[in-house]
N, C-alpha and C positions, 0 to 999 in steps of 0.2 A: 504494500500500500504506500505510498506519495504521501511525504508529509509535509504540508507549505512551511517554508523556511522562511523565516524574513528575517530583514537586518535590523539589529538591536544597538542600541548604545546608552549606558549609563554613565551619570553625573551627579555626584553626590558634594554637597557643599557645605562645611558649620557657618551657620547666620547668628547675629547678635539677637535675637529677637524669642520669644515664646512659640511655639506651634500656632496657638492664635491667631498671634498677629503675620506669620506668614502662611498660615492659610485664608484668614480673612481677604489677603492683597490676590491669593492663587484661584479661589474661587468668586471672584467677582471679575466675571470674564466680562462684564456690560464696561468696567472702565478700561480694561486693554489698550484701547484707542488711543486714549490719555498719557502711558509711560512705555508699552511697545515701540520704538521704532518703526518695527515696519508694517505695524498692523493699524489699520485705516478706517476700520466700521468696526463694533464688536457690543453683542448681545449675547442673553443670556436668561432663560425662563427655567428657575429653579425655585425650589423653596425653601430656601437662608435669605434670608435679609442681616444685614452689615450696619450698622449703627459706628463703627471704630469708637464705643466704649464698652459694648455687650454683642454676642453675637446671638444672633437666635432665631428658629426655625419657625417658619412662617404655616399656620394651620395644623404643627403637629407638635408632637413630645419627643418624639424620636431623634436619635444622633446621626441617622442618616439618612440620605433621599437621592434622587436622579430627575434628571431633566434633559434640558437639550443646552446648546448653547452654540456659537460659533462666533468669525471674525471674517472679513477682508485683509486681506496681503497684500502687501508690494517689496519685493525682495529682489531689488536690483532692475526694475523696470519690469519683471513677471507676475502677472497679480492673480492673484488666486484666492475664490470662497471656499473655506474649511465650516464646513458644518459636523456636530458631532453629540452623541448621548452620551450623558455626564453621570458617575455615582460618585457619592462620595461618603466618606464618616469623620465628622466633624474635628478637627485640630489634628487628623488624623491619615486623610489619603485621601485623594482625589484621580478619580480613573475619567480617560476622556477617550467612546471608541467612535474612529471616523471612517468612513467609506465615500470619498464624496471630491469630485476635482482629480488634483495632478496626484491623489492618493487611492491606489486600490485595495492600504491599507494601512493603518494608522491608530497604532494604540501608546498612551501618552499618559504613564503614572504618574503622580508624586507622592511622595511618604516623606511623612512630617516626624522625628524622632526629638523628644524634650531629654537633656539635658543639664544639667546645672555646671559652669565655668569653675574651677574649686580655687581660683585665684580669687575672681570677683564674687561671688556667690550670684551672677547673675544667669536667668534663664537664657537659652542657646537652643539651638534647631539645629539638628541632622534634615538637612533639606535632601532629597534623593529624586533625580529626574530619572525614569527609562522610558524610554522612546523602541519601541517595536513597529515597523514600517515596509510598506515594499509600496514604491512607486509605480505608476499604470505606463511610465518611460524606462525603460531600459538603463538607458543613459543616464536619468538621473540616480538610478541607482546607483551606477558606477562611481559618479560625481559626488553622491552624497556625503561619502567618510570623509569628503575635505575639508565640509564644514557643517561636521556635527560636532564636535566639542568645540566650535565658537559659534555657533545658534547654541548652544544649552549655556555656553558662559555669559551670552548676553542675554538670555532672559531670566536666570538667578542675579544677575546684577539688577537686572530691572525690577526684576521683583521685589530684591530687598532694599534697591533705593527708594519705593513705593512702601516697604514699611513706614522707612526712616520718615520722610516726608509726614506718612500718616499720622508719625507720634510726634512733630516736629523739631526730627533731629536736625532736619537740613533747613 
C-alpha cells in the first residue's frame, strides 16, 4: 500500500511570554493582517474571543473548539488565499488543516509548553511550529526547504513582537 509522504519541518523557539499571551496573538488569525508581512486580508470564525486581559470562550465552558479561518498572501509578488479548519485547546495547541490554492496539503501545528526562567522567576513559552505540507507544484516542493526555516523565523518573530506590543513592551 502507498503511503503519502509529505514534507515536514519543525521550529521550536523559548518566548518571554506565558502560553497565554502567545496563544492569544496565535489564535487571533482576524488580526494577521496587522503584524504579518506578507499577509494582506485575514479572518477568522471561531469561538474564543480575546479581551488581552482574560481570554475566554464564547457560548461555551469548554477549553477547546474548531472553526474555520484563513488569510491572503503576497510572498514576493505570488498571492495566494489559504483557507483552513482550525482546532484548538486553549494556552495549549492550535492545529490548522488546509486543502485549498498552491497547497494540496497543508497541516500547521503549534504547541504552546509553560515554563518558569529559574534566573528570573519569570513565565517562558516553549513555542513549537510543525509544518506538514506537499504543494499541488512540483517545483515548489523542491524550492520549499530554502525557505522554510526563514518563513517559521519570521513569523515566531512576529508573533512574539505582537505579544510584546500587546503588553506594551515596545
Amino acid at each position: 500500500m502507498n503511503q503519502v509522504r509529505y514534507l515536514s519541518y519543525k521550529y521550536s523557539k523559548k518566548v518571554n511570554c506565558s502560553p497565554k499571551q502567545i496563544f492569544d496573538v496565535v489564535i487571533d488569525i482576524k488580526n494577521y493582517k496587522n503584524f504579518i508581512p506578507f499577509v494582506t486580508n485575514s479572518y477568522h470564525s471561531l469561538p474564543y474571543e480575546i479581551n488581552h486581559t482574560s481570554s475566554s470562550i464564547v457560548n461555551s465552558q469548554s477549553q477547546q473548539g474548531n472553526g474555520t479561518g484563513g488569510f491572503d498572501m503576497n510572498w514576493n509578488g505570488y498571492q495566494e488565499e489559504i483557507s483552513c479548519q482550525i482546532s484548538y485547546k486553549v494556552n495549549q495547541e492550535i492545529i490548522s488543516r488546509c486543502e485549498t490554492g498552491v497547497f494540496k496539503h497543508l497541516l500547521v501545528q503549534w504547541n504552546f509548553s509553560p515554563f518558569k526562567n529559574n534566573l528570573t522567576n519569570k513565565d517562558q513559552t516553549n513555542v513549537e511550529l510543525q509544518l506538514d505540507y506537499e504543494f499541488n507544484n512540483f517545483l515548489y516542493n523542491n524550492l520549499s526547504s530554502l525557505v522554510n526555516q526563514q518563513l517559521s523565523k519570521l513569523m515566531i518573530k512576529s508573533f512574539e513582537k505582537q505579544v510584546k506590543i500587546q503588553n506594551r513592551e515596545i
